[in-house]
C-alpha positions in Angstrom: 0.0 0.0 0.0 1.3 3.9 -0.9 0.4 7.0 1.2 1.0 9.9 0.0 0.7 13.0 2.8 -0.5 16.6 0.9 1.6 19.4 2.7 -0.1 22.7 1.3 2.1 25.5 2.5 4.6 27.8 0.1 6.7 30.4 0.7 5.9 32.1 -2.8 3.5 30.3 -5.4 4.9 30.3 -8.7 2.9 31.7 -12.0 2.8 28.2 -13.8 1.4 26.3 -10.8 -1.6 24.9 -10.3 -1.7 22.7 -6.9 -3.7 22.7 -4.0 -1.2 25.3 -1.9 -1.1 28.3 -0.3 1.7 31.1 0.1 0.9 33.2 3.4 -0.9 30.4 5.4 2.1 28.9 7.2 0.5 30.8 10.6 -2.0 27.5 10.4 0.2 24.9 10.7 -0.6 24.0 13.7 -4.5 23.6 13.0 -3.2 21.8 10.0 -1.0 19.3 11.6 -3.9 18.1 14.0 -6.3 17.8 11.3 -4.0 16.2 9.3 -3.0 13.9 12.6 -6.7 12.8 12.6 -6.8 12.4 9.1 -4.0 10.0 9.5 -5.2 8.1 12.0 -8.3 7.3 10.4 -6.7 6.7 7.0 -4.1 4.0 8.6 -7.1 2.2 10.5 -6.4 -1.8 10.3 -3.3 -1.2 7.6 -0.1 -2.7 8.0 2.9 -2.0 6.3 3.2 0.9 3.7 5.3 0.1 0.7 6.1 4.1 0.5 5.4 7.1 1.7 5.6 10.3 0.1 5.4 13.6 1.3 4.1 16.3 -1.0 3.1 19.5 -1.7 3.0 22.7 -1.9 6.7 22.7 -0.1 7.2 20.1 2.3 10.3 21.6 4.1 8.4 25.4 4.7 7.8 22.9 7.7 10.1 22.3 10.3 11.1 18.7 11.1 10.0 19.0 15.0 6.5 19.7 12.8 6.8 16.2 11.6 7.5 14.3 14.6 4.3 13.8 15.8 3.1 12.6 12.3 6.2 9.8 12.6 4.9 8.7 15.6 1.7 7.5 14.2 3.3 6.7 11.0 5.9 4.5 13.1 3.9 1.1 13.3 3.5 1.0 9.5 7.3 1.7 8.2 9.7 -1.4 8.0 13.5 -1.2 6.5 11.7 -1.4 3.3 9.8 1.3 3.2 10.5 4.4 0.9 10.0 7.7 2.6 9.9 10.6 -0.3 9.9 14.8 0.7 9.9 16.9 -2.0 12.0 20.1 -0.8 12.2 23.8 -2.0 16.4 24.6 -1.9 15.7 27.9 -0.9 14.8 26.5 2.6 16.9 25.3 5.9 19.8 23.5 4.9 20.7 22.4 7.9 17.3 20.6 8.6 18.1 18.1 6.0 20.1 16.0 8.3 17.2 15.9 10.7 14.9 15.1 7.6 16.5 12.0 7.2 17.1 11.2 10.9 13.3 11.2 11.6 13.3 8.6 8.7 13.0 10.4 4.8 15.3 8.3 2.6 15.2 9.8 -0.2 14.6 13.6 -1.2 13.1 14.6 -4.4 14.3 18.4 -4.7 11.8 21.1 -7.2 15.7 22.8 -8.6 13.7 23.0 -12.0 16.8 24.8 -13.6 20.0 25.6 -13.2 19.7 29.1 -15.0 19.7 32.6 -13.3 17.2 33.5 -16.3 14.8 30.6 -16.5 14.4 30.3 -12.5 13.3 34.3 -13.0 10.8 33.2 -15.6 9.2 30.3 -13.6 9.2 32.9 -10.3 11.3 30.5 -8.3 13.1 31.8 -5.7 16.5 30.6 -5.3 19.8 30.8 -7.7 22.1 28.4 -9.1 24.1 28.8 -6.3 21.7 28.1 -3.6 20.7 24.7 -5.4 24.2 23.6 -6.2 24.6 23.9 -2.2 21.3 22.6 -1.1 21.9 19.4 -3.4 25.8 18.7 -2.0 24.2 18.7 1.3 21.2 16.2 0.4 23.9 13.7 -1.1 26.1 14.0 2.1 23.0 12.9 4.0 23.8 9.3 1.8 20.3 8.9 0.7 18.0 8.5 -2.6 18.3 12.2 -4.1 16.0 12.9 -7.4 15.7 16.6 -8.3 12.3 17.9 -10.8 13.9 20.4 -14.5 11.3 21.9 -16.3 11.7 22.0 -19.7 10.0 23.5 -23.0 10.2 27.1 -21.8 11.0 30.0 -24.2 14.8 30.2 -23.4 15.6 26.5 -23.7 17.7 25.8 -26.4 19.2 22.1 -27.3 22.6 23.3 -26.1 21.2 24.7 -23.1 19.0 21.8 -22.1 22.5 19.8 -22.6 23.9 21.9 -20.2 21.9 21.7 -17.2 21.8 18.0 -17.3 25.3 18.2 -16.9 25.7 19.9 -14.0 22.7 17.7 -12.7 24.9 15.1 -13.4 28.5 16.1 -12.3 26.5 16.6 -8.7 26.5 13.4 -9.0 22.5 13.4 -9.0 20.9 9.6 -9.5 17.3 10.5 -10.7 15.7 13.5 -12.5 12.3 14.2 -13.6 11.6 16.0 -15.9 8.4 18.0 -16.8 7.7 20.2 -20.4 6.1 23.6 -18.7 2.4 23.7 -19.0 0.1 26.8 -18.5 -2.7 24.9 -16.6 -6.2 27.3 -16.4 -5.8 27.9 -12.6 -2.7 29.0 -12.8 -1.6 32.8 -12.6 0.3 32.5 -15.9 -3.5 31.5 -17.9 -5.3 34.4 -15.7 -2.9 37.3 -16.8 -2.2 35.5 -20.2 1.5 35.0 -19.7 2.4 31.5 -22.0 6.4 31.1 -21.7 6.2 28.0 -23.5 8.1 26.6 -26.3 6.4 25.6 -29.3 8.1 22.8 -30.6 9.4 20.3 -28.1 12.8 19.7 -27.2 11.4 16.4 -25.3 13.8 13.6 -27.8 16.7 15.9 -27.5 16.1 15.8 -23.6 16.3 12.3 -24.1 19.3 11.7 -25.8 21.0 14.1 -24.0 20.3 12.0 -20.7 21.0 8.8 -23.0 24.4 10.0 -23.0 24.7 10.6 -19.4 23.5 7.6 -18.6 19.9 8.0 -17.2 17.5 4.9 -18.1 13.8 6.8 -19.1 11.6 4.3 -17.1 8.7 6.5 -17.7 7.7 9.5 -20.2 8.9 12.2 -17.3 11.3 9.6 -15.4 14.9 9.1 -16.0 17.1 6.8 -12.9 20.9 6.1 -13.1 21.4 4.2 -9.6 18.0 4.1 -8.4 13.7 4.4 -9.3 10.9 6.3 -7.6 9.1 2.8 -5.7 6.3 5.2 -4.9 5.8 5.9 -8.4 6.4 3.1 -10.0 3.7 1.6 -7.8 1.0 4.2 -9.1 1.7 3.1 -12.8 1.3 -0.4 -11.8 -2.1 0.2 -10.9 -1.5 -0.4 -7.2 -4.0 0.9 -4.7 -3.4 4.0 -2.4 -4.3 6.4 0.5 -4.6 10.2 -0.2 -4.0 11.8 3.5 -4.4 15.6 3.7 -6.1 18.9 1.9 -6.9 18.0 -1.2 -5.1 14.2 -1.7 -6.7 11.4 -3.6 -6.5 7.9 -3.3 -7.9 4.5 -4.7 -8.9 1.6 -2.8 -10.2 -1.2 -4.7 -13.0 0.2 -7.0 -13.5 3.5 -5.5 -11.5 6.5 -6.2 -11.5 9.1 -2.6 -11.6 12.6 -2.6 -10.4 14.6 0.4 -11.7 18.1 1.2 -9.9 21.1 -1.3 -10.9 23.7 0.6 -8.5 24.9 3.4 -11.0 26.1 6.1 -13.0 23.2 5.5 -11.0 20.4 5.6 -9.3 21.7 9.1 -13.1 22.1 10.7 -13.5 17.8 9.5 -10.2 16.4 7.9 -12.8 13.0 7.5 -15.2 14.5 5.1 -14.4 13.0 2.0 -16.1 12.0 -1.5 -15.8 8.7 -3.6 -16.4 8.2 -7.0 -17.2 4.8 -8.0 -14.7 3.0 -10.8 -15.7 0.1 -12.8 -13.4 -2.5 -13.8 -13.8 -1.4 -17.3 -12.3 2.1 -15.4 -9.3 0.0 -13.5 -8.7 -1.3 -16.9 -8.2 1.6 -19.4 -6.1 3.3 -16.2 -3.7 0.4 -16.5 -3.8 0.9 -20.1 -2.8 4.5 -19.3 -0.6 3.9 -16.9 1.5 1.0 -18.0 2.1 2.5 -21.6 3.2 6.1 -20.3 6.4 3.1 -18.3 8.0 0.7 -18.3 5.6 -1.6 -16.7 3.7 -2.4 -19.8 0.2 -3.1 -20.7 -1.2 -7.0 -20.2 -2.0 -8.0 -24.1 -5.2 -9.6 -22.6 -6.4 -6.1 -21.7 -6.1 -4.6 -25.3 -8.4 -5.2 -28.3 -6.8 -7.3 -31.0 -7.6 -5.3 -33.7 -6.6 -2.6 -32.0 -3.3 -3.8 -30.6 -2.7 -5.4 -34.7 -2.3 -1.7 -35.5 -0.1 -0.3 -33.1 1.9 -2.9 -33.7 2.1 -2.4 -37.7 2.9 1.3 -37.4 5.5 0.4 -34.3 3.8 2.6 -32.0 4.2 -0.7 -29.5 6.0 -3.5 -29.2 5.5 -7.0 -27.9 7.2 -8.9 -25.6 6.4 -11.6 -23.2 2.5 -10.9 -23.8 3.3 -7.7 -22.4 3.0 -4.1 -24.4 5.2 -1.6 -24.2 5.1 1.7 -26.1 7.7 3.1 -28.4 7.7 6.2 -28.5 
C-alpha cells in the first residue's frame, strides 16, 4: 500500500502552478498538523505496512522537522526497512534541517531545482539561484540517501545546447534520478489568468532524451529518468497499485472507489474526514492500466487490449510485444 501526505504551505507560489497550496498560510500549521494527525489516523485504520510514503506538496520543508514528529509517531507502526519515505524540498529552505529530515526517517529527497539558469528560475518565479541549489543538493547527497531533483523543460529560453547543459551539472553533482516536466500553463494558474504563456512551441522532449541517454539516465517513464535508483512510490501508481490520499486535497484509490479529500483549506481543518468517492468500474481500472503502463516501463497485459486494436499499433510500431506484455515506443 502507498500514502502519500498533501503538505499545502509555500513560501511564494509560482505563476505556472496549479496545486492545492497556499503562500501566506504557514500561521496554520498548527491547525493543519492536528487535522492532518486525525486524518491519519483514520486513514491507517487496520493497515499494516506501507510500501512508500511520500510527502508532497506545496513545499514540504516550509515545515520544520520537530513539525513532523508527531506525524512519525503515528506513521511509526506502519514503516519497516523497506519502506520508501519521499519529501519533496524547496532549496531555498533550511539547509541544515536536512540531516534531521533523514534522521526522523526520509530516505530519499526529491528536490523542485527546476533549472539551473539565473534567467529561466526568474521566468518560472522561483526563488532561489544556481548557487543556492548547487549547495542545497551537496548537502542532500552527504545525507547518503536517494536524491532525485524535478527540471522543467519546453520554456522559451531553452535551447538544445542549453537543455544539454543543465543535465550536466545535474549530473557532475552526482545526481541519480531526475524528472523532468515540459512547462504547461494549466487554467488555474496565474500565468493562464494574466495571459503570460512562456512556453516553447516545438518540443525539445527527444533531445532531452538523448542528452540524458548519453549521461546515462534509463527513461523508465515518459517524465522519469534513474541512473542508480527508481521512484518505488511511483512506479507503484503506474502499476495500478492501490493507495491512500492523507491531507487537503489528496486522492487515493482503494479497490474500486477513487476518494476525494476536502480542497478547501477552512474546510478540511473544521472535518479532515469528510471525503467523496467516485465509484470505478473495472472497465475504469482497466483503461487506467492501459494509461498507466504504456506512459512506463511496466507495460500493458496483451489480454487487456483489443486485437484489432493492438494489430495496429503494432504495424505502425507505436508498441511493441514482448512476453504478452505491451510496451510503447515512442
Amino acid at each position: 500500500m502507498l500514502l502519500y501526505i498533501h503538505i499545502p504551505f509555500c513560501e511564494s507560489k509560482c505563476g505556472y502552478c496549479a496545486f492545492n497550496s497556499f503562500e501566506n498560510m504557514i500561521t496554520f500549521k498548527k491547525q493543519y498538523i492536528d487535522s492532518l494527525k486525525i486524518d491519519l489516523e483514520s486513514s491507517l485504520h487496520g493497515m499494516d505496512k506501507l510500501d512508500s510514503i511520500f510527502f508532497g506538496g506545496g513545499t514540504p520543508n516550509t515545515l520544520n522537522p520537530k513539525d513532523y514528529e508527531s506525524i512519525f509517531n503515528i506513521l511509526q507502526s506502519h514503516i519497516d526497512s523497506d519502506t520508501e519515505i519521499t519529501m519533496e524540498l524547496n532549496p531555498n529552505r533550511d539547509i541544515n534541517a536536512l540531516g534531521e529530515f533523514k534522521n526522523l526517517g526520509i530516505n530519499r529527497f526529491s528536490i523542485g531545482v527546476q533549472s539551473f539558469r539565473v534567467d529561466k528560475l526568474e521566468l518560472l518565479e522561483r526563488k532561489h539561484n544556481p548557487k543556492i541549489a548547487y549547495k542545497f543538493i551537496k548537502n542532500a547527497i552527504l545525507c547518503d540517501i536517494f536524491v532525485s531533483i524535478d527540471l522543467i523543460y519546453d520554456t522559451k529560453l531553452d535551447t538544445k545546447k542549453s537543455l544539454e547543459s543543465e543535465l550536466k551539472i545535474a549530473n557532475d553533482l552526482g545526481i541519480g534520478h531526475i524528472s523532468c516536466y515540459a512547462l504547461s500553463i494549466d487554467k488555474n494558474s496565474r500565468f493562464h489568468k494574466i495571459k503570460k504563456n512562456p512556453t516553447l512551441k516545438n518540443s525539445l522532449c527527444y533531445d532531452l532524451k538523448n542528452a540524458l541517454d548519453n549521461l546515462g539516465f534509463y527513461q523508465y517513464e515518459v517524465s522519469n529518468y534513474a541512473k542508480n535508483h527508481k521512484s518505488k512510490h511511483n512506479l507503484a501508481y503506474w502499476q495500478g497499485k492501490e493507495y491512500i490520499g492523507v491531507g487537503l486535497g489528496a486522492v487515493g484509490r482503494i479497490k474500486n472507489n477513487r476518494i476525494y479529500k476536502q480542497s478547501n483549506f477552512k474546510k478540511y481543518i473544521e472535518n479532515p474526514l469528510k471525503y467523496s468517492i467516485e465509484s470505478l468500474s473495472n472497465d475504469d481500472l482497466r483503461l487506467e492500466s492501459i494509461f498507466l503502463g504504456l506512459r512506463s516501463e511496466i507495460g500493458v497485459d496483451i489480454d487487456n487490449i483489443n486485437t484489432k486494436k493492438l494489430e495496429i499499433l503494432l504495424q505502425e510500431k507505436k508498441c511493441s510485444k514482448k512476453n504478452n506484455k505491451i510496451y510503447s515506443t515512442n
